[in-house]
N, C-alpha and C positions, 0 to 999 in steps of 0.2 A: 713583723707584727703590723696589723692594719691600723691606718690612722686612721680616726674617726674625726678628727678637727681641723680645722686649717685657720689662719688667721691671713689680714687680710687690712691695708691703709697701713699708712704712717710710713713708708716706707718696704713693709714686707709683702715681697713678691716669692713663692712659692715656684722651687724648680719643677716639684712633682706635678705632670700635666694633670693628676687627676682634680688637683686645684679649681681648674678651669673646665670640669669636665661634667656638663649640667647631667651626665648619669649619678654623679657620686657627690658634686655640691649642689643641684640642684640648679636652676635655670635663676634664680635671684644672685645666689652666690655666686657663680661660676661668673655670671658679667659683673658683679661686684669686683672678684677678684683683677678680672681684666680691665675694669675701667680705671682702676686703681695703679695698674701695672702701666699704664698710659700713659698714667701723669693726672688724671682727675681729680676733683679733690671730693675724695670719699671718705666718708668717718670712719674711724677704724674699726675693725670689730672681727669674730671669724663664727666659721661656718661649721655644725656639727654635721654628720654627712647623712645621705638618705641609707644608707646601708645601715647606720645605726639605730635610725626610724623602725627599720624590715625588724633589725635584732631587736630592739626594746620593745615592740609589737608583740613578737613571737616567744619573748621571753619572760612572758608577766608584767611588763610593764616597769623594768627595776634599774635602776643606773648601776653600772660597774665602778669600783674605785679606780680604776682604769681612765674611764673617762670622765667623771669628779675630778681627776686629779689634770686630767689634759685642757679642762675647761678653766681651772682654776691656772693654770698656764698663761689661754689663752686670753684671761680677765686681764691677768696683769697685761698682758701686750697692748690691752688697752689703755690702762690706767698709766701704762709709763707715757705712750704715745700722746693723750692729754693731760695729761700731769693732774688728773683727779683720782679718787681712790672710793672704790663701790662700795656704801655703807658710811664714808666722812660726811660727820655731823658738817665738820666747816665746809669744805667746798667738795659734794660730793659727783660721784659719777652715775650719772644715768642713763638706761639701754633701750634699745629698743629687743625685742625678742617677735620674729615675724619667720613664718613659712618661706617654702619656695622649694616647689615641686620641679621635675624636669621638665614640662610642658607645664604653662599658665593655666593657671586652674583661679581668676581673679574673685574673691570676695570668699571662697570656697571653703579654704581653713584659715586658723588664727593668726593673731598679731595681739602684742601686748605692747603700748608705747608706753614712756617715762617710768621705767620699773625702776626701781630703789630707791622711790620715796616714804618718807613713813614722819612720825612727828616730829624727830629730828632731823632730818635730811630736808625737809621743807624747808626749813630755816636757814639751814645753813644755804641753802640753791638761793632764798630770797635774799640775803644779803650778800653773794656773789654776784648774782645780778644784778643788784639794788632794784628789783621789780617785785614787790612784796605780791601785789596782783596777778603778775605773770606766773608765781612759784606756786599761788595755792588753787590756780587755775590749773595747771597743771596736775597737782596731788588730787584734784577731784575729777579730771578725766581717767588718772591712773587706777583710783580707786573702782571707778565706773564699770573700766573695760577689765581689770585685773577680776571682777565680781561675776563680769558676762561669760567671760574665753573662758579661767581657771577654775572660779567656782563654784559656775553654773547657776548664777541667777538670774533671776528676770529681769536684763536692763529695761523696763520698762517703769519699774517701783523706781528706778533712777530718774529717768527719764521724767514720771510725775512729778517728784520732787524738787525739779530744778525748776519746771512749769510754774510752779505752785510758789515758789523763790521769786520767778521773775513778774508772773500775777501781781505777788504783793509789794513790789515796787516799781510795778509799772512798766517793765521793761518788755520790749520788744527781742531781743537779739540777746546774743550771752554776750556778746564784747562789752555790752553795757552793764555787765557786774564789776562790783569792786572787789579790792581784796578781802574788805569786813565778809561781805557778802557769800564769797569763798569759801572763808574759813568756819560760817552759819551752814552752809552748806556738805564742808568736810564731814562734822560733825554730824548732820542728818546721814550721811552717805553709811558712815561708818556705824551708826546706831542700827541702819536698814541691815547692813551686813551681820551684824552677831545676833539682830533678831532671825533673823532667817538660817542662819548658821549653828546660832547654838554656840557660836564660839566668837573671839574678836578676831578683827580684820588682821592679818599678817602683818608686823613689822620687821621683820629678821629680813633682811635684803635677798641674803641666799636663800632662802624659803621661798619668797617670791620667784627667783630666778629659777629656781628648778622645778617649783608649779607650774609655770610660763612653759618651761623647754616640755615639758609632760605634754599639758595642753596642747602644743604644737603638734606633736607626736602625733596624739590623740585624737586632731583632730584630721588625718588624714583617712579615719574612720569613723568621721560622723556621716550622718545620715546624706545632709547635702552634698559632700564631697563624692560618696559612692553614688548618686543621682549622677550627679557632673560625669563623674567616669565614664557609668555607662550610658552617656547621652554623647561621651566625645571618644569612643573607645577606648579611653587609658588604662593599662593594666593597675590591679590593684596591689602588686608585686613590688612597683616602684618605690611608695614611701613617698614622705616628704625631708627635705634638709632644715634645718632649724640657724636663722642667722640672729646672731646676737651682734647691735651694732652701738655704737656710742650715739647717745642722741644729738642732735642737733635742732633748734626751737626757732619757729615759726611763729610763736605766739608769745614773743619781746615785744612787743609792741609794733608802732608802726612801720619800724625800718626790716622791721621783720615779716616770711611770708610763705606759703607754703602752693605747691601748686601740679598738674601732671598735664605733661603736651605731648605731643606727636610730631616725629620731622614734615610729617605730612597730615593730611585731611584724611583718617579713618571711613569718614562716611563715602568721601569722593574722591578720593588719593590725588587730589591736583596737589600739586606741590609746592603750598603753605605751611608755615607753620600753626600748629592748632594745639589750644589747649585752654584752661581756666586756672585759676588762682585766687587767691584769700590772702586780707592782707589779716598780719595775726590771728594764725590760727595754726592748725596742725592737721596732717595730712587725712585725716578722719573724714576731716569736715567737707572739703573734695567730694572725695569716693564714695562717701557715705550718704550723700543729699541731706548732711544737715540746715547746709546754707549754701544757698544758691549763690554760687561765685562768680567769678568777674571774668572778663576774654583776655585771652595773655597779650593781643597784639592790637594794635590801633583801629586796623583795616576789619579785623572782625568785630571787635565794640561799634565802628563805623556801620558794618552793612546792617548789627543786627539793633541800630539803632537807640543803643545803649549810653544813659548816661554816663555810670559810675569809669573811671580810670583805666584800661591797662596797663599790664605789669610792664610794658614797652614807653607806657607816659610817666608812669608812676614811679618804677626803676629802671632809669634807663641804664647806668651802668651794669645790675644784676643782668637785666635781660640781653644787655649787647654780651655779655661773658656766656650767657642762654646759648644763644646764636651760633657763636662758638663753638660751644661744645653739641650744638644739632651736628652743627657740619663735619666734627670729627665722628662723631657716634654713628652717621648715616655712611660715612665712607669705611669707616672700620668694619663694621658691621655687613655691608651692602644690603642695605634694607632698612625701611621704616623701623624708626622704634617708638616706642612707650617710655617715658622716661616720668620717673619722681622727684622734686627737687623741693627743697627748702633754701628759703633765706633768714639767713640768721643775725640779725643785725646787720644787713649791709654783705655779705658773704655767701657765696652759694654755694651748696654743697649738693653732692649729688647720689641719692640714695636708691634709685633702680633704676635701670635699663633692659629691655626687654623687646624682641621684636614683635612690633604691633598686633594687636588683634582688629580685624578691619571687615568690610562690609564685602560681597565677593567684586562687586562693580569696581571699588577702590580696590579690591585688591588686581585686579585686572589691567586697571590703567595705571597703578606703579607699575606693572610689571614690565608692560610694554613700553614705557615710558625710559625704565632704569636701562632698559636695554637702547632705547633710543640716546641715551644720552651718556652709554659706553659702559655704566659702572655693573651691570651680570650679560651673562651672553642669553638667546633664545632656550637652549635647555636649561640655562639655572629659571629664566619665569615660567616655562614648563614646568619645572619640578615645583619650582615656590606655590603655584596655585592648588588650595585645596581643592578636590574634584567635588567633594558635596558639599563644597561653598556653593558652588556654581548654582545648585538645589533653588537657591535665592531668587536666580537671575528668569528662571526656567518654568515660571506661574506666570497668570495672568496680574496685570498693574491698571491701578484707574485711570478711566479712561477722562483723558483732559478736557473732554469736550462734555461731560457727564455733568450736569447741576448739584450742587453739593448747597447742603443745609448745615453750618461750620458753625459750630456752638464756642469753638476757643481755636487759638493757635499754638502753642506750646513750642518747645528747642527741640527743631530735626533731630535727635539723638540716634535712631540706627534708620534707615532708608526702608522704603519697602512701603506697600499697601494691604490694611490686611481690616476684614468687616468680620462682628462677630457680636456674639451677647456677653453685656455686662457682668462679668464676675468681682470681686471684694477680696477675695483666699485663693490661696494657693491651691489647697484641698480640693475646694470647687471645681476650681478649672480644669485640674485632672480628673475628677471623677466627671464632669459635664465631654470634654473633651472623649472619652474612654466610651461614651454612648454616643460617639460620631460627631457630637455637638460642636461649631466653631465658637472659640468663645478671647472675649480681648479682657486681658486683667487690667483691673484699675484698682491702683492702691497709692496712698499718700506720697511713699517711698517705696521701693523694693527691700529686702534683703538675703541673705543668703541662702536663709531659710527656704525661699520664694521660688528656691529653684527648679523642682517637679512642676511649680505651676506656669514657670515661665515658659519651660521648654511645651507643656501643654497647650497654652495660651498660643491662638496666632498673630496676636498685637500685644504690646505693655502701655499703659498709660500711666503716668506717675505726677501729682500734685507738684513734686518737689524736687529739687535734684537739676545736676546739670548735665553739658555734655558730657561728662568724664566722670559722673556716676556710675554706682553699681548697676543698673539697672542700663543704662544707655551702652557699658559697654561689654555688659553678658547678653544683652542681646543682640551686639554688631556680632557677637561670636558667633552665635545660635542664628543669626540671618534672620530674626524677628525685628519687625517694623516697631519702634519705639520711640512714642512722644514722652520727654518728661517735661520736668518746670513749668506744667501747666498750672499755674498762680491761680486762675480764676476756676477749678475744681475742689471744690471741695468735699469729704466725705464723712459721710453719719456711719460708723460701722456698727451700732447698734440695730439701725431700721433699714441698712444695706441701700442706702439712697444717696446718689451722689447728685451735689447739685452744679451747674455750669452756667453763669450768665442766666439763671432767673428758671433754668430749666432744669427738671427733674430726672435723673435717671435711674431705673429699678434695674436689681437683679435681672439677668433676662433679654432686657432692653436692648435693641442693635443698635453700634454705632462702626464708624469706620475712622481707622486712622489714616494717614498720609504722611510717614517718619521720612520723608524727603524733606516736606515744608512745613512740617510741625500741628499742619489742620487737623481736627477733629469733628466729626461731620456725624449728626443726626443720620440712623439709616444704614443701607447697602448702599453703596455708590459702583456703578457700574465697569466693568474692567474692558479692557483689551490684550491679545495676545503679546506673548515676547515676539523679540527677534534677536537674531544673533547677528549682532553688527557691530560697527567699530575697533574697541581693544577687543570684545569679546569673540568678532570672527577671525579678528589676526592672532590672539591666542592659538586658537582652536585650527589656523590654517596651520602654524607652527606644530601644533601637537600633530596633524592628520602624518607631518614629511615624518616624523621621530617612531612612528608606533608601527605594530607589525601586524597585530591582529584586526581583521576587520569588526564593524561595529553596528550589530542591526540592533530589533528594534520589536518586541511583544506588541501585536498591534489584531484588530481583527474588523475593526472600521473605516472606511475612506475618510473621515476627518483622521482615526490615528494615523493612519498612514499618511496624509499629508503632513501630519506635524513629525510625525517621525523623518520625512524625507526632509523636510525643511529643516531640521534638528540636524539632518548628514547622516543619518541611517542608510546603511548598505546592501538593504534588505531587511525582510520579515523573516528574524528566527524562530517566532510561535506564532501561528494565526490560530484561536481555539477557538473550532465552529459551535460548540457547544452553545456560546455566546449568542448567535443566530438565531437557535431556535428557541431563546425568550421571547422575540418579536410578539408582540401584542396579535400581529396579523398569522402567525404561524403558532403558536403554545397549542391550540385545538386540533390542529393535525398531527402535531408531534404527539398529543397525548392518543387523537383514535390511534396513530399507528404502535405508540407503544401497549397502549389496552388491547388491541387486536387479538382473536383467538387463534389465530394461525397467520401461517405467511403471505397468504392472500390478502388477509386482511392490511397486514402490514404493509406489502407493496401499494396496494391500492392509495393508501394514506403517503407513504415515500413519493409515488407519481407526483402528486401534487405538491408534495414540498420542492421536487427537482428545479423546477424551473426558479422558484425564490432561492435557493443554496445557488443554481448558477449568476445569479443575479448579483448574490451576494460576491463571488467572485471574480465575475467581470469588475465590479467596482473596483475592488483590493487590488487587480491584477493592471488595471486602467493605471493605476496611480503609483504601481512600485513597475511599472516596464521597463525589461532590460533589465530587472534584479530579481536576486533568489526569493522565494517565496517559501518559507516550510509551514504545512497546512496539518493542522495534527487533528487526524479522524477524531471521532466519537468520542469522550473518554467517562465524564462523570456516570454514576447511575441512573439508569434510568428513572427510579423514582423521585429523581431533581425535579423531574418535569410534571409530577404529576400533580393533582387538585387536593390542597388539603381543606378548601370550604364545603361546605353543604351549595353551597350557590355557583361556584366552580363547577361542581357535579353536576348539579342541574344544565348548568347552558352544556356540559358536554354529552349528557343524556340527551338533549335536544338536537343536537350536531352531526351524533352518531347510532340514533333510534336506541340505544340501550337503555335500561331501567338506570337511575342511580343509585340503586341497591347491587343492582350486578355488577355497575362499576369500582364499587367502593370495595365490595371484594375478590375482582382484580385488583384492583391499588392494593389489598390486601396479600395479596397471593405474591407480590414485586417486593413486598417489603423486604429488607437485610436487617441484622443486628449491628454489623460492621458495615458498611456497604463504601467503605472508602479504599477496604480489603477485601469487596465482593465483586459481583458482575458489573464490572465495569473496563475499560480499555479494549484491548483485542480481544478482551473476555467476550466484548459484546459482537465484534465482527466475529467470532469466532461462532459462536451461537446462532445470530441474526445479521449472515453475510449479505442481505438485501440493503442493512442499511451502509454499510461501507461500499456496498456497490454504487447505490443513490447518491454519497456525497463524491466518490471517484470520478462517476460520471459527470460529477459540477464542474467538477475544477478542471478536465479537461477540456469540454465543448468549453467551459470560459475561458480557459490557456487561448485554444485557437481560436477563438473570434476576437479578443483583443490583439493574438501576431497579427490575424488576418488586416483587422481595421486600422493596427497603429504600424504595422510594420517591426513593431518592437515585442518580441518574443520574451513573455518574463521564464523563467524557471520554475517550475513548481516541482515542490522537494515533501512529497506526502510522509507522512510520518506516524507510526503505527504503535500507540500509546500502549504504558503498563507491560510492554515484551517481558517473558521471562524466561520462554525457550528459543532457541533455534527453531522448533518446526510452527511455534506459531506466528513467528515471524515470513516463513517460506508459502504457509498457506494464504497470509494475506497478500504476500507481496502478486506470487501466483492470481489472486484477485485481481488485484491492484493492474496488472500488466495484463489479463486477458479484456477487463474491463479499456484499459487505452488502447488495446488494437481495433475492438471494435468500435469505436470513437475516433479513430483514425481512420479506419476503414472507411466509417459512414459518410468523414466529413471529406476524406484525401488529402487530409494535411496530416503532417508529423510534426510533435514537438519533442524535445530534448527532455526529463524528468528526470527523477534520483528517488528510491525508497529508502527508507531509513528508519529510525527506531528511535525511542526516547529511552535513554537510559535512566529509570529511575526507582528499580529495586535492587535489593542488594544482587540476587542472584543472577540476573543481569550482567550486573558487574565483574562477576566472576566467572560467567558464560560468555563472556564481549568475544572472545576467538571463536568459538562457535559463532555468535550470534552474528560476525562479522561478514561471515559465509555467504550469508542473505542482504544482509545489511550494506546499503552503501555509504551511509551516513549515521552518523550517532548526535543526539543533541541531547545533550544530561539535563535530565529535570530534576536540578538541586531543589524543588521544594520538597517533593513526594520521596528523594532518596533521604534528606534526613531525619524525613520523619520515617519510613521506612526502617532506616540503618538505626537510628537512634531510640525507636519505640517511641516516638513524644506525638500528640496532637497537634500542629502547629496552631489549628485554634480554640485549643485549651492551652498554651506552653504558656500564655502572658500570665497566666496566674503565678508560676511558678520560677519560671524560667530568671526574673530580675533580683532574687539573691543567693541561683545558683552562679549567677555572674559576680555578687558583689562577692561569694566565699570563695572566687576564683575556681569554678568548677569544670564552669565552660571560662574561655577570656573575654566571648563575645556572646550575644543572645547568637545560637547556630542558624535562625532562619534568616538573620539580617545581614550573619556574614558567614560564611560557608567554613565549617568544624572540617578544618585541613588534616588536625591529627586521624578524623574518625575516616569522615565522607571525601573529604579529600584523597584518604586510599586509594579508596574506591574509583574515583576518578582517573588518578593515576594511571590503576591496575587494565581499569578498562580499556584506556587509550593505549596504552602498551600492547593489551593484548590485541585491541582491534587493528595496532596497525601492524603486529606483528602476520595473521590472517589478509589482511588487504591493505598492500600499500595504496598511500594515498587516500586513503578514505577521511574523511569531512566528517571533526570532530569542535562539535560547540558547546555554549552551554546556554539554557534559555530559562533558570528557575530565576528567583529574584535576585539570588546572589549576582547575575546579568548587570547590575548598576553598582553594585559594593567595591570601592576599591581595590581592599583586601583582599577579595574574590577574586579579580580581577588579576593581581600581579601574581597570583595561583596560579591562572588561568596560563599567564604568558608561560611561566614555567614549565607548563605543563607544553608549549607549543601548541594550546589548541588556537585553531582557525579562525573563529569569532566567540562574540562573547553578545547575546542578546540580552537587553533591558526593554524596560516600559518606554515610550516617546518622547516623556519628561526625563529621562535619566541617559540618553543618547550622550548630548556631548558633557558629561561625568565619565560617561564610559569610555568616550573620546580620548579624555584629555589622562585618565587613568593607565587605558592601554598606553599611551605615547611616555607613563614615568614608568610602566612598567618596564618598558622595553631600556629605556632608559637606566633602567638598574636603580 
């Protein structure tokens, strides 16, 4: 029979590994168990498992007596281990009831703290404490958040209320309520709740407890949680675990404390300890940016200039016990962690451990760092490093020498530089964002809610909140540059104007962050390029010995191609000339030659493009010497390129003596219904072999004038787009090779080439041994094959495509990361069959899946040769291939 529960403190240590096994208790639980098993001192409590999450999901939502009866086990395990009892009026027992998925998913779903208070359970906690203020401070956060998580109110009608509380006596902060105060306040909470409910607030303890565990459940299917998912790939298969823990109180007063640190620096991974802390208060208050809290160590109150205490001055015994337990957690562990703790009168207890979420820079230089000082070898900081962390490192950063107009300075919260217009909502930012727009959120606080517009958002600004807020640390996840604790922000969200130091800021408005040093700067502030230096090229030299497949680079510009080579690119897997003939100084020959009424016409027009496509060439070929090149003919429709103004027409009636009427219906006469399924690819050499003759002849006279001039011979690997037979693949090639001999002929040099094909219909795929025949090389164009294989638009699929993922349809959107069940086949099949026909043939893939992980360790499986991305996504792909291979 499956156990759905495990318990967990006080002594019980659980032989079944699945105990510790963050598939089935969940990434909170599972190091709960183990810290515990350590010798920590962890409150007691146990874990319901994610597998019962998937069942109760799938099963209406209903508890079995099964496990009613195994939780009601697991209470008692509590209640003996602190000798209280859930529901005693005298000295009763209070829980916390909090998530914990297999992978951190921070702020995303619920948490209910101090459950099993109700009118008499207050009383009885204030006179075991003798803290009458303490107990009904407590019973009004319980009420608060038990109203938000379980039964779906507006903590915001809360949140007025206590405003409106402290208005009317003046106060500033909540530490400055009394207990009277409190319990004025119980009463408004509880009035707010049965007006809005219809019913009164729950006192039955086990009523609350198994609202809570529902909740939990529940809420691995809210709306923000599936954003989270698919923003970080997490199946939605998994569930969340539900830990039910004994509380422990931060908010006894002053010897009491709550707080979350890091064995290291998240934003910069040097090897401090880091974190913040509240003295009375509970762990909310933290994470949540109600109150901006204090630095856990001397040295950081010191740099950042702070008056108020750390918990290093302030507790020295708690913090030197702190200390301690970093240095057991980072060597058990091998690796940063994230850790939650409370002080409980003098007592630390310690209520999660988790390994860090961090910025990719920090995570770069722990990495290289842990190795340098023995505790993981070179392939564990290979493996450890996320490859679209890197995504981070891999954009342009302000430039230090740029003038900057700094309206505030705020707490570095995640690093990074990011300029954009002012948005207020979450909403905003994604729809502003979704029309190209860059846009920086600015809101008081973050929350959970927040999270579509976070990941939208290419900066966060937050009034409020510290480094170990929500907001400061879903965006070190997300690689968003994030200022919060800017004190001097403040916002009108009625008239969307936020003001800064005397200055206005509208919806709209540019500003630029700098989440290294906390500035906030009027304006675009000017960038510079990355570079891969320091831990980031010693990673990356580690990854190049470990991986097997080579790693080019989608490029069709001499600036890409310099950042590409500078990035460690091996070669250009796609150069798409298409690209070329947008140029401003070319669009008017490209259109006479495709308006042209016959062949004449069209060669005429081609003459004159030749020498700009070799031009073009020579560049590309200048800057990747000495490496493959694959240059992919012709391929979109031709009516890409043609005029849809009246004034378009006009300068090309002027250009090419034709009427604008005759030309309009030619453009007429070119039109397609489909045209993404029409004349287009070989279709087009196939039809108008002048113009693959015209681009053929570029790339070779530029092959041999850069051997000639550099000595250094590149490769040129032409590639003959949309194949779906063998014989049109034989005719072009036959092109292809009569066109280089007479290019050889003329000039008396020979160069070395390769023809090849793009794989990317289905039928293709399934002709690959044929098509192999001809083909010397195959490079899969995973865009065109899943939308192909799949029948989707890929640019219509975003309408749709984000809750075929969340109902687990696809696992992943297909065009971000390559449908292995579907197009994967296909892939497969082809390389199979292509190398079955021609051993040895040179097999890549160049669609966007080229930078996707996931694609990627396909890819290795698959044994193909290279794997092409964009310039920016080089060394992702790098360091991807090197965990592939890796296993």
């Amino acid at each position: 029979m499956t156990q759905y529960v495990y318990t967990f403190g006080g002594g019980a240590v659980s032989d079944d590994p699945r105990a510790r096994d963050k598939t089935i208790t969940g990434g909170k639980g599972a190091n709960l168990a183990e810290m515990a098993s350590i010798g920590l001192p962890v409150p007691p409590g146990f874990t319901i498992t994610t597998e019962m999450c998937v069942k109760y999901l799938a099963e209406g939502a209903n508890f079995s007596d099964e496990l009613r009866a195994s939780v009601s086990d697991a209470l008692r395990h509590i209640e003996q281990t602190v000798g209280k009892s859930f529901g005693d009026a005298q000295d009763p027992l209070l829980v916390s009831v909090r998530s914990g998925a297999r992978v951190s998913m921070p702020g995303m779903m619920d948490t209910v703290l101090n459950l099993g208070l109700n009118d008499e359970t207050v009383a009885g906690l204030a006179t075991i404490s003798g803290d009458e203020r303490f107990a009904w401070d407590s019973y009004r956060r319980f009420i608060q958040m038990y109203c938000d998580v379980v039964l779906g109110l507006d903590h915001g009608l809360f949140e007025e209320a206590l405003e409106i509380a402290k208005e009317d006596k003046g106060f500033l902060n909540d530490i400055d309520m009394t207990a009277e105060d409190w319990k004025a306040l119980v009463s408004q909470y509880k009035a707010i709740a049965e007006r809005e409910l219809g019913r009164p607030f729950p006192m039955d303890v086990h009523e609350q407890l198994w609202g809570a565990i529902a909740a939990v459940f529940g809420s691995w299917d809210a709306e923000r949680a599936k954003i989270y998912r698919r923003i970080n790939g997490i199946s939605s298969e998994w569930g969340t675990a539900v830990n039910v823990q004994a509380m422990v109180f931060g908010n006894m007063g002053d010897t009491s404390a709550t707080g979350v640190a890091f064995t290291r620096d998240p934003a910069t991974g040097v090897r401090n300890y880091y974190g913040e802390w509240l003295v009375n208060a509970q762990g909310e208050d933290v994470v949540a940016g109600i109150r901006t809290p204090q630095y856990l160590t001397r040295s950081a109150r010191e740099s950042a200039g702070a008056t108020l205490p750390s918990m290093e001055e302030a507790m020295p015994d708690a913090y030197a016990e702190l200390e301690r337990v970093f240095a057991l957690l980072e060597n058990h562990y091998r690796d940063m962690q994230d850790i939650e703790f409370t002080v409980q009168q003098g007592k630390l207890w310690m209520l999660q451990t988790r390994t860090g979420k961090r910025t990719a820079r920090a995570a770069l230089k722990m990495a290289v760092d842990m190795v340098n000082e023995g505790l993981i070898d070179q392939s564990d900081a290979v493996r450890r490093i996320d490859p679209m962390a890197l995504d981070q490192l891999l954009h342009p950063t302000l430039d230090p020498d740029a003038e900057r107009d700094v309206l505030t300075t705020g707490l570095p919260a995640s690093p990074g530089a990011a300029s954009g217009k002012v948005v207020f909502d979450a909403d905003t930012a994604e729809t502003m964002a979704n029309r190209g727009e860059d846009v920086v959120l600015v809101r008081v606080e973050t929350s959970p809610e927040d999270i579509h517009g976070m990941h939208a958002a290419k900066g966060i600004l937050t009034a409020r909140g510290g480094m170990t807020s929500h907001a400061a640390v879903v965006a070190r996840g997300m690689g968003r540059p994030c200022v919060s604790g800017a004190s001097a922000l403040s916002i009108d969200r009625q008239t969307k104007i936020a003001r800064i130091n005397g200055e206005e800021l509208k919806e709209g408005d540019i500003i630029t962050l700098d989440g290294a040093n906390g500035q906030v700067m009027k304006g675009a502030v000017p960038t510079i390029e990355p570079e891969l230096v320091g831990d980031f090229a010693t990673l990356m030299e580690w990854a190049d010995t470990m991986r097997r497949m080579k790693v080019r680079a989608n490029a069709e510009t001499p600036e890409d191609c310099r950042m590409a080579r500078q990035f460690g690119a091996e070669g250009i897997g796609l150069c798409r000339t298409e690209h070329m003939f947008f140029d401003a100084e070319r669009i008017s020959l490209v259109r006479q030659m495709i308006l042209a009424e016959d062949e004449g016409g069209r060669r005429k027009a081609l003459d004159q493009l030749l020498p700009e496509q070799r031009s073009d060439f020579v560049s590309i070929f200048t800057e990747m010497a000495g490496l493959p090149v694959t240059i992919r003919l012709l391929d979109p429709p031709l009516h890409e390129f043609l005029p849809t103004r009246d004034e378009e027409f006009d300068d090309l009636a002027n250009a090419t003596g034709y009427g604008a009427d005759h030309l309009k219906r030619r453009a007429g006469e070119l039109h397609e219904a489909n045209p993404m399924l029409g004349h287009r690819g070989c279709r087009l050499g196939i039809t108008f072999p002048e113009i693959y003759e015209m681009q053929v002849r570029a790339i070779f006279e530029a092959a041999l004038t850069v051997a000639k001039d550099s000595g250094e011979a590149p490769l040129p690997e032409i590639m003959i787009p949309l194949v779906a037979t063998r014989r049109e693949l034989q005719i072009l090639k036959t092109l292809t090779d009569r066109v280089a001999k007479t290019v050889f002929e003329e000039k008396g040099q020979t160069i070395a080439y390769l023809v090849g094909t793009m794989i990317e219909l289905p039928r293709a795929a399934l002709m690959a041994g044929e098509i192999a025949k001809e083909g010397e090389f195959f490079s899969f164009g995973t865009n065109d094959l899943t939308q192909t294989t799949l029948g989707v638009s890929r640019d219509d699929a975003s309408r749709f495509l984000g809750p075929y993922v969340d109902r687990g349809i696809y696992p992943r959107d297909p065009f971000v990361s390559l449908d292995i069940e579907g197009v994967g086949q296909l892939v497969e099949l082809a390389a199979e069959r292509g190398r079955a026909e021609r051993a040895g043939i040179k097999l890549g893939i160049c669609g966007e899946h080229g930078g996707d992980p996931a694609s990627i360790a396909f890819c290795e499986k698959q044994r193909l040769d290279y794997v092409s991305a964009s310039p920016y996504r080089v060394p992702i792909a790098r360091l991807a291939a090197a965990q592939a291979a890796l296993g």
